[in-house]
N, C-alpha and C positions, 0 to 999 in steps of 0.2 A: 504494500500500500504506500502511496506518496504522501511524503508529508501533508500538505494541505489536506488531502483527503481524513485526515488521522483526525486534523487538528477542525474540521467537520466533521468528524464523528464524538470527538471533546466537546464541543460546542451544543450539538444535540442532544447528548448526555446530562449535561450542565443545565440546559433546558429543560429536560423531563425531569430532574431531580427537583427545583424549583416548584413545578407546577406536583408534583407530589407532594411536597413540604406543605404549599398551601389546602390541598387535600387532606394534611393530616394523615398522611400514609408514609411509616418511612421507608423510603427505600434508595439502594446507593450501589445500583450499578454500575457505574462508568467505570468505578474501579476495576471493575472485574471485566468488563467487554474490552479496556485498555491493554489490561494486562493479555489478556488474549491476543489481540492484534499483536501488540510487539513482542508476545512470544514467539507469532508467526512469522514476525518479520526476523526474529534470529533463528528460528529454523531453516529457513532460504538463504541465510547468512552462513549459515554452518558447510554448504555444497559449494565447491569451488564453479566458479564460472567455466563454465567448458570451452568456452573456445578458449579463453585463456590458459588454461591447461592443455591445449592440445597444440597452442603457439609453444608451449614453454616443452614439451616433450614430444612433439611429433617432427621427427627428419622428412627430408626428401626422398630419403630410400624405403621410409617403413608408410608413410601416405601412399607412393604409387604402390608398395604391396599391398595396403590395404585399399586398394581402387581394384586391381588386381583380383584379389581374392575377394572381393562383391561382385564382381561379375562375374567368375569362373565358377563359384559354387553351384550357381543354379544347371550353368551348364553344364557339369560336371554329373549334379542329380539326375537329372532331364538324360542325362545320357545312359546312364546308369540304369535308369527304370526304361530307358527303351529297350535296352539290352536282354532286359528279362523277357523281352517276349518275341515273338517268332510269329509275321505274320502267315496264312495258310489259305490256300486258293483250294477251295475243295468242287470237284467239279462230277456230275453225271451225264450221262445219255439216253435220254429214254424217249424215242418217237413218240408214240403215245400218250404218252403224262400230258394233264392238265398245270398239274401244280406239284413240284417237289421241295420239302424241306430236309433239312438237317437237326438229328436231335442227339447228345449226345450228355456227357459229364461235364463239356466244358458249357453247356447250357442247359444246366442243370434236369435236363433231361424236357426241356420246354423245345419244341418243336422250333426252328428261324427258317424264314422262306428264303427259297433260292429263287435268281434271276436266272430268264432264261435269255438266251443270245440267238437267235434264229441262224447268224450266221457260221457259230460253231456248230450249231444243232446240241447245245449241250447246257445243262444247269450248272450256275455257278455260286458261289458265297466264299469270301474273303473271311477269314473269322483271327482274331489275336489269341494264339497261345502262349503260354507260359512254355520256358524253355524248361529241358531236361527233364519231360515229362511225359508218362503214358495216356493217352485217353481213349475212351470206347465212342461208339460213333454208330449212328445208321443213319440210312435215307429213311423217308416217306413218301411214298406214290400216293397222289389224290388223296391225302388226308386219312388214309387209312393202309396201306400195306408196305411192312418197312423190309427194307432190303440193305444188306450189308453192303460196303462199297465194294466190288470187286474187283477195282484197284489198288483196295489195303493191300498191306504187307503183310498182315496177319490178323486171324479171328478168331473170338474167342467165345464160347459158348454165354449168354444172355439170361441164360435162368428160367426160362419161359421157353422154351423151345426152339431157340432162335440162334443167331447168331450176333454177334457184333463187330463191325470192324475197330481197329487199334489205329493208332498214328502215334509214332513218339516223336518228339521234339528236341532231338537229340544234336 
């Protein structure tokens, strides 16, 4: 708080003590809203001024490393987590088909629609996996009959009668 602002609030304090006295009411806080204030004000006093502190101990060689290392952290993260994952073009061919999805582990077993490309003649879906990992996988023809990919690499029995295809992300 700025002086003058202080010495307006002493002021209005000084006033409401007044106008109580003549009510017959004692009461005597300025002292104590005072004391607050300029408690406040030496607890801001207590915190060194930062730029001042960063004039008195910051070189030219440890500012540009710290310009440096704010900007390479994020890219550094960002890289890092892209690195975990593995994107995958999973594709079918089925004349036929109205409509085919993919349902596997890596979505949680919720069906995701594939596009079709008239030009390849083939269904596609782009999907992000997680690297150094196995997942199980099948089609969906027309919303209801699922078909291992028979372009896996390997299949494994499904539990239900079926099969699953694998993909690992290796």
């Amino acid at each position: 708080m700025k002086e003058n602002d202080i010495q307006r609030v002493e002021e209005r304090l000084e006033e409401l003590g007044r106008i109580c006295k003549k009510d017959g009411t004692s009461i005597d806080i300025s002292g104590q809203v005072l004391a607050r204030i300029h408690a406040g004000e030496r607890e801001k006093a207590g915190f060194p001024d930062l730029m001042a502190w960063l004039k008195a101990h910051l070189t030219l060689p440890s500012a540009v490393l710290a310009v440096i290392l704010c900007l390479a952290i994020p890219v550094i993260f960002y890289s890092v987590s892209q690195a975990k994952y593995k994107k995958v073009t999973f594709t079918y061919s089925s004349p036929g088909a109205e409509k085919v999805s993919i349902s596997g582990d890596f979505t949680e077993w919720r069906p995701e629609r594939m596009e079709y490309d008239p030009d390849r003649k083939e269904w596609s879906i782009e999907i992000k996996l997680e690297k150094f990992k196995r997942f199980k996988y099948v089609f969906i023809l027309n919303d209801g009959k699922y078909i291992p990919d028979p372009r896996a690499g390997s299949m494994v029995d499904d539990g239900f009668g079926g099969r699953d295809s694998v993909i690992s992300t290796i």
